[in-house]
DOKOL-209045 format. One record per residue (C-alpha): z, y, x. Coordinates in pm, 1 decimal. Each point is the difference from the previous one (the first is absolute). Layout:
BEGIN
        up     north      east
         Z         Y         X
...
END
This chain:
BEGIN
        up     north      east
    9821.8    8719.6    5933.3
    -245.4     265.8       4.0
     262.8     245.0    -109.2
     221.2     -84.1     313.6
    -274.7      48.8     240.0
     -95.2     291.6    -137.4
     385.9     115.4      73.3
      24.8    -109.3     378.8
    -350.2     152.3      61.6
     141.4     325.7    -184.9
     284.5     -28.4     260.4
    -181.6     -49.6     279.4
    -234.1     297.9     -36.4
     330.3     185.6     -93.3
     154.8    -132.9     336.9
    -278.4      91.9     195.8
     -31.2     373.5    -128.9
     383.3      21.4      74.7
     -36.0    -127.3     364.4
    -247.3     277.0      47.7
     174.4     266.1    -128.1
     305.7     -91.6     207.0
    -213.4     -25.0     321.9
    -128.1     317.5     -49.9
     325.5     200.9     -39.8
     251.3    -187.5     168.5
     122.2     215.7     327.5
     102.9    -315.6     189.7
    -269.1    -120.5     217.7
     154.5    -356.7      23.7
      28.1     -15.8    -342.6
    -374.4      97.2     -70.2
    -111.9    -312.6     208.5
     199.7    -240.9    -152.5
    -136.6     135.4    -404.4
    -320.2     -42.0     188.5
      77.7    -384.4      97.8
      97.3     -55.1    -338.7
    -337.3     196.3    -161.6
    -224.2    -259.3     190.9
     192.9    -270.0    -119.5
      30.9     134.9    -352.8
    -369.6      46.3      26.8
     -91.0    -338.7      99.9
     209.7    -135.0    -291.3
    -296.5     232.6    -193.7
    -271.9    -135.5     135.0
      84.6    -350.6     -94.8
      27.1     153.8    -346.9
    -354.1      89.7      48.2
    -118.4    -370.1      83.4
     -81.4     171.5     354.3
     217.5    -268.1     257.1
    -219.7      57.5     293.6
     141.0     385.9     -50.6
     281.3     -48.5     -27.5
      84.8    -262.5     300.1
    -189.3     362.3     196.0
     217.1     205.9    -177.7
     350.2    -140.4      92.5
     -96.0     -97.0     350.1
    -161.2     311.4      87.4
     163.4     278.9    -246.9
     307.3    -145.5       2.1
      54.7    -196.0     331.2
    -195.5     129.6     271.5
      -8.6     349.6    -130.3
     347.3     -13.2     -76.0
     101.3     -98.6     338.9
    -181.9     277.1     169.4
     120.3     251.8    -204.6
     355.9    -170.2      83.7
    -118.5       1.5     380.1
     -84.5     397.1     -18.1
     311.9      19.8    -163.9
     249.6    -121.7     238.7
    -233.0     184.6     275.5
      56.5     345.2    -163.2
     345.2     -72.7       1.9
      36.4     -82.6     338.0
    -148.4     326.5     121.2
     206.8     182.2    -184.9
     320.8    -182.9     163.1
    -197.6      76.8     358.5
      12.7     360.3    -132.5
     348.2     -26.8     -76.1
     -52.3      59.6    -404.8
     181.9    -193.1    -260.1
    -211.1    -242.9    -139.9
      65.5     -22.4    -371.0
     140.3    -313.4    -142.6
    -215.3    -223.9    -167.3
     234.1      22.2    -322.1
     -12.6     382.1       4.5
    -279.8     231.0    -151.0
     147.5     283.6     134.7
      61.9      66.8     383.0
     360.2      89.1     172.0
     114.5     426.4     -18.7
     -62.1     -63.3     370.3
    -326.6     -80.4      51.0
     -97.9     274.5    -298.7
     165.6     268.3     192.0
    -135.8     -91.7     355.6
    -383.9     -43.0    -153.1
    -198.4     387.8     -10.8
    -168.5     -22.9    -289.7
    -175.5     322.1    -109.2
     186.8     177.3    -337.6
    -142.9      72.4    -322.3
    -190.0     312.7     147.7
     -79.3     -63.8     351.3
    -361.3      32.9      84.2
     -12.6    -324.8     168.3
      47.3    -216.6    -215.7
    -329.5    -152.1    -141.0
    -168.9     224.6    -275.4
     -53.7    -350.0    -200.6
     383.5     -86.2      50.2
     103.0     339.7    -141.4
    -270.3     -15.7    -316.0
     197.6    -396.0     -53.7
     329.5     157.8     -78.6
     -87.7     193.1    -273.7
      91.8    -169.5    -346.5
    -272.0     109.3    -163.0
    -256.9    -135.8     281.0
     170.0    -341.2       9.6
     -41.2     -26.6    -387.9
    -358.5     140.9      -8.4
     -70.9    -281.2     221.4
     104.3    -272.8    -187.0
     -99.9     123.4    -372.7
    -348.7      25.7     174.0
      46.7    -353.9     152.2
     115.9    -128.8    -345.1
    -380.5     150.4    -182.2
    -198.0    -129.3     264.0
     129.3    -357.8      -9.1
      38.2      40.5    -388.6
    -363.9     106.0      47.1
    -150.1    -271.9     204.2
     208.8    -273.6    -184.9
    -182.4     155.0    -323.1
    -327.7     -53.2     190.0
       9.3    -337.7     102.4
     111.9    -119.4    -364.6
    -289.9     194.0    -168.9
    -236.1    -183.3     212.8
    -260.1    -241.6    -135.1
      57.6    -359.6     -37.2
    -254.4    -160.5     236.6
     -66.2    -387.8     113.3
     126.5     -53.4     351.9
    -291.0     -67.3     195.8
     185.3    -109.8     337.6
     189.9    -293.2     -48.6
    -304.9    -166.9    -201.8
    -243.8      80.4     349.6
     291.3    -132.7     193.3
      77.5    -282.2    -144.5
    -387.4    -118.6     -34.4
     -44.7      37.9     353.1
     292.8    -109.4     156.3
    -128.1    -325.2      52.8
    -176.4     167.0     300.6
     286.9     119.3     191.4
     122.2    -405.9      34.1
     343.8     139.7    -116.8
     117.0    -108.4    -363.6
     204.1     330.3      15.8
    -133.2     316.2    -135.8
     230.1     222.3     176.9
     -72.1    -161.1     396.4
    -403.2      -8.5    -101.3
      28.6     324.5    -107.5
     211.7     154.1     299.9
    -216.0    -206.7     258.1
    -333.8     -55.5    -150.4
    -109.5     248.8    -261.7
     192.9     320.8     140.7
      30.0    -146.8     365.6
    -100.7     357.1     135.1
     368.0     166.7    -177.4
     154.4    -289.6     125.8
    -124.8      92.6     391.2
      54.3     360.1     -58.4
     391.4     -44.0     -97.4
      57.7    -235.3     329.2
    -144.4     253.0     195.6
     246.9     281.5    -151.1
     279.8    -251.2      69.2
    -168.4      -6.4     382.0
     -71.0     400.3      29.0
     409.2       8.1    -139.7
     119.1    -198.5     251.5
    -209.2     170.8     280.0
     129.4     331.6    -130.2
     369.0    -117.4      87.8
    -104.0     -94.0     336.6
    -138.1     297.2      75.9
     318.9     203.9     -72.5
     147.2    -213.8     259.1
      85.2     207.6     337.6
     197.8    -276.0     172.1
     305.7     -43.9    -116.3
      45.2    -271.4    -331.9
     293.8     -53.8    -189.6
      75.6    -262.8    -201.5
     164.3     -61.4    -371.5
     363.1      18.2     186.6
     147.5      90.4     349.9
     101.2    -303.6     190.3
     386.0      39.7     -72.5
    -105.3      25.0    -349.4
    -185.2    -366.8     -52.0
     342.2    -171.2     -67.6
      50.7    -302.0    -190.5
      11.2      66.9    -339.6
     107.5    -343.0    -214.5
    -160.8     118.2    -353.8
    -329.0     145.5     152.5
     -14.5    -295.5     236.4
      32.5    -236.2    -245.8
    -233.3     123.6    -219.9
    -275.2      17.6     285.2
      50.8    -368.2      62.2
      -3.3    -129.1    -328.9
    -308.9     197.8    -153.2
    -242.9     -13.6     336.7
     -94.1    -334.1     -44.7
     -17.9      -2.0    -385.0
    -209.4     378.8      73.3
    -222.5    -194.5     278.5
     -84.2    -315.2    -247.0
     -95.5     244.7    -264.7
    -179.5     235.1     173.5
    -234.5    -329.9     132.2
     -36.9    -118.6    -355.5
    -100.8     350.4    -108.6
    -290.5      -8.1     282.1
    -103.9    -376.9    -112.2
       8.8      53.4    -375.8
    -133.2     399.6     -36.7
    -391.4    -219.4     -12.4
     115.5     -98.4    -362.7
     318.4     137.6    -142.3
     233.2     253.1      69.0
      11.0      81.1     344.0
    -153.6     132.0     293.3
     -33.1     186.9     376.9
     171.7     307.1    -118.3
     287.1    -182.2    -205.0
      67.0    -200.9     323.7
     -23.7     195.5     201.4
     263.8     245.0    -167.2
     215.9    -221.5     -51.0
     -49.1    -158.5     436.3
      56.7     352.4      60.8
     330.2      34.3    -200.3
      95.3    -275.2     211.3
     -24.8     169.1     295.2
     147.0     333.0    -129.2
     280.2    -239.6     -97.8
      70.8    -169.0     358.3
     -47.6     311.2     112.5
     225.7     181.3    -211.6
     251.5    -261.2     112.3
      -8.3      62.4     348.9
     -95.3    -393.7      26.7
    -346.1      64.1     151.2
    -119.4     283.1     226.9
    -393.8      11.3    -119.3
    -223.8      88.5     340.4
    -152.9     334.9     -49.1
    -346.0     153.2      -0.8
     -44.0     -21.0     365.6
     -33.2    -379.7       0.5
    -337.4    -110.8      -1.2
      14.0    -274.7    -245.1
     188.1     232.1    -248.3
    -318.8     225.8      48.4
    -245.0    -293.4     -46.3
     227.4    -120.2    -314.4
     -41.0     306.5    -136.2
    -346.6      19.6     -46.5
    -109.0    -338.6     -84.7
     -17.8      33.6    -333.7
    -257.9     272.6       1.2
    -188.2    -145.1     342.7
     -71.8    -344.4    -162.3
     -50.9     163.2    -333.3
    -260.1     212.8     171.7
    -120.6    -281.6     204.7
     -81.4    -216.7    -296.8
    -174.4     279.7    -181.5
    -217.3      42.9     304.1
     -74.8    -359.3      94.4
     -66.7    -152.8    -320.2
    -265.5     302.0    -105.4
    -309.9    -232.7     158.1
      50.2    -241.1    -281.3
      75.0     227.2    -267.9
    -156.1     360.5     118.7
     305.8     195.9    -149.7
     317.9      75.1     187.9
     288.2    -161.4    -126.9
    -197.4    -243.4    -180.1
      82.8    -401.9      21.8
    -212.7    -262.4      49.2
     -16.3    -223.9    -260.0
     275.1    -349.9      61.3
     180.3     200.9     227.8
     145.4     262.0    -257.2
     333.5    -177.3      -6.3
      51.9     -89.7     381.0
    -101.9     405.4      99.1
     234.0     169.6    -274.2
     297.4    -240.7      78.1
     -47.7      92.0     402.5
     -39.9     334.8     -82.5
     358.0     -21.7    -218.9
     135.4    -159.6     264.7
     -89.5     310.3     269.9
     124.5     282.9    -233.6
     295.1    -208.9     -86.2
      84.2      17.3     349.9
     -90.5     305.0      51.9
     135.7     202.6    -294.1
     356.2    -183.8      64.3
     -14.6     126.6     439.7
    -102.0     383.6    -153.3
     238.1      42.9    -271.7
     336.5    -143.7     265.1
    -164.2     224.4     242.5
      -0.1     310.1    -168.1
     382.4     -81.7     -76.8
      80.6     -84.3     350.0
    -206.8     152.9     220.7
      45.1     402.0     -67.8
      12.8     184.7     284.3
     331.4     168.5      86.6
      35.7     368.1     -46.2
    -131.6     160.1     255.5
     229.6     219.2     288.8
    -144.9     393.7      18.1
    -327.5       3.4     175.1
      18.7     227.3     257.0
    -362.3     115.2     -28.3
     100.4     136.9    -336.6
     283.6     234.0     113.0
    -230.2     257.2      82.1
     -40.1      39.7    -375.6
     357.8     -38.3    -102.3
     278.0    -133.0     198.2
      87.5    -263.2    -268.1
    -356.5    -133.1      76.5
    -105.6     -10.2    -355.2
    -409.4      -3.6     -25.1
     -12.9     239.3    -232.6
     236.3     243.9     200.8
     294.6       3.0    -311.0
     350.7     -16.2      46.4
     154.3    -264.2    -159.8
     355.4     -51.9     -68.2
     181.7    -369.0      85.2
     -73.4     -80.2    -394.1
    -395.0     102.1      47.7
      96.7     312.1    -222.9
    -256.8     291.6     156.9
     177.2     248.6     171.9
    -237.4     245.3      86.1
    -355.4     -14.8     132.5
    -111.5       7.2     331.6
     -15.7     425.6     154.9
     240.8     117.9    -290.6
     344.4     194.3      49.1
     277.3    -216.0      -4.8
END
């Protein structure tokens, strides 16, 4: 027995060090995201390896699912563009693009002084090689590290688990996401918040969804996959919330997995989420860290540190608390795949830099291949 798990764990590190390697020198872009779908699934399949669940439920409904479809979203965006610029766009079976769209892209030669000085140093053999013998040492190197350190009694899990009984939670991971290390937990909602802010602010009117109009036509495989795994996705998802106080589980698991949901409908064309300029989206969005805040804050009389839980009400503060950033983790994560602002037209105060009304006064061909900068002879 312990022979054949040491084979399928041999073949799943194996499987994930080929996945990478692809990913990083396949020349199909489709192709690239799709390894990447299946790396965050392989990867999950590790973690549970590990005896880490609570991983790897985040690891296949973020790295793989949400991830996945955004990087699937960007995807068919890029492609889009480049039919609006009257390109070929490159078949998702192909790595290579068509002799036409080669021969109508200006890419600088071999010698041109355009192209980027670190492009130029890339193609040389001896570079590329140098590169990854040095690579090869310094990971040979820090593996050789970490093996010749000390043996040494962990020290956490002992602290942890003679404490938890103060956190009202039986399970180590929700006491210590919520209770011991409740100021990490704040911080990464709020980068979640600041993210989602960030895409708004690129906004300059204009928002385009997943698909034109024309485009959201019934599709019976994708449709009936929607409708069968939303309500299975919904039930789970609630169970995860309910059951993160004592076993595998929790606000970031559910909400992942809410939000895969909604990329899902939404992927579908079967619901049209509302966007950021809806009030209650707004509000939704920042529950989690308002009432995580606001709990810190109004419970500090009784206990004189922030973030800090009375004693009795450990259980019925951490399970609200799950409940907001369940909610809120699942509304930013289907926002930030719905909810990306079109590509803006030429702004006209920009012209007077470069008539293609690029900020940084380049010009750009329909690919995004640099031309020539701004005040240079054509």
């Amino acid at each position: 027995m312990m022979a054949l798990e040491w084979i399928l764990d041999g073949l799943l590190a194996l499987l994930l060090v080929g996945l990478v390697a692809r990913i990083m020198f396949t020349r199909n872009l489709f192709e690239a995201v799709v390894l990447f779908i299946a790396f965050g699934l392989s990867l999950s399949l590790a973690w549970v390896r590990l005896d880490a669940p609570d991983v790897a439920l985040a690891e296949a409904a973020l790295g793989a699912g949400v991830t996945g479809a955004l990087f699937l979203n960007a995807y068919h965006r890029l492609a889009r563009r480049r039919e609006e610029a009257g390109m070929d766009v490159p078949s998702p079976t192909t790595s290579q693009p068509s002799p036409e769209s080669r021969g109508s892209r200006q890419r600088p030669h071999q010698g041109d002084d355009s192209a980027p000085l670190l492009r130029r140093i890339g193609r040389v053999p001896w570079v590329r090689w140098g590169l990854a013998v040095a690579t090869a040492l310094l990971a040979t190197g820090l593996a050789g590290l970490l093996l010749g350190l000390p043996d040494r009694a962990p020290i956490l899990p002992a602290l942890i688990s003679d404490h938890l009984d103060e956190t009202g939670v039986s399970n180590p991971i929700t006491g210590v996401l919520l209770s011991f290390r409740a100021y990490d937990t704040l911080m990464e909602l709020g980068v979640l918040v600041v993210a989602m802010v960030a895409v708004w602010s690129l906004d300059r009117g204009s928002r385009e969804f997943a698909r034109h109009g024309e485009e959201l036509r019934r599709q019976p495989v994708l449709d009936t996959l929607a409708w069968n795994v939303t309500p299975m996705a919904v039930v789970t998802g609630i169970y995860l919330v309910w059951a993160g106080s004592y076993t595998t589980g929790g606000a970031f698991q559910a909400g992942a997995l809410l939000a895969g949901v909604g990329v899902l409908l939404a992927a579908a064309g079967l619901i049209r989420p509302v966007t950021s300029a809806s009030p209650g989206i707004r509000i939704l969005g920042i529950l989690g860290l308002a009432l995580f805040t606001a709990v810190g804050l109004t419970t500090m009389p009784w206990t004189g540190v922030f973030l800090a839980y009375p004693p009795g009400t450990e259980y019925l503060l951490i399970l609200l608390i799950e409940v907001a950033l369940t909610v809120s983790i699942a509304v930013i994560l289907v926002e930030l795949f719905v909810d990306v602002p079109a590509i803006p037209e030429t702004d006209p105060e920009l012209e007077q830099i470069h008539p293609t009304g690029d900020p940084l006064g380049r010009g750009l061909a329909p690919d995004g291949a640099l031309i020539r900068k701004a005040g240079e002879d054509e």
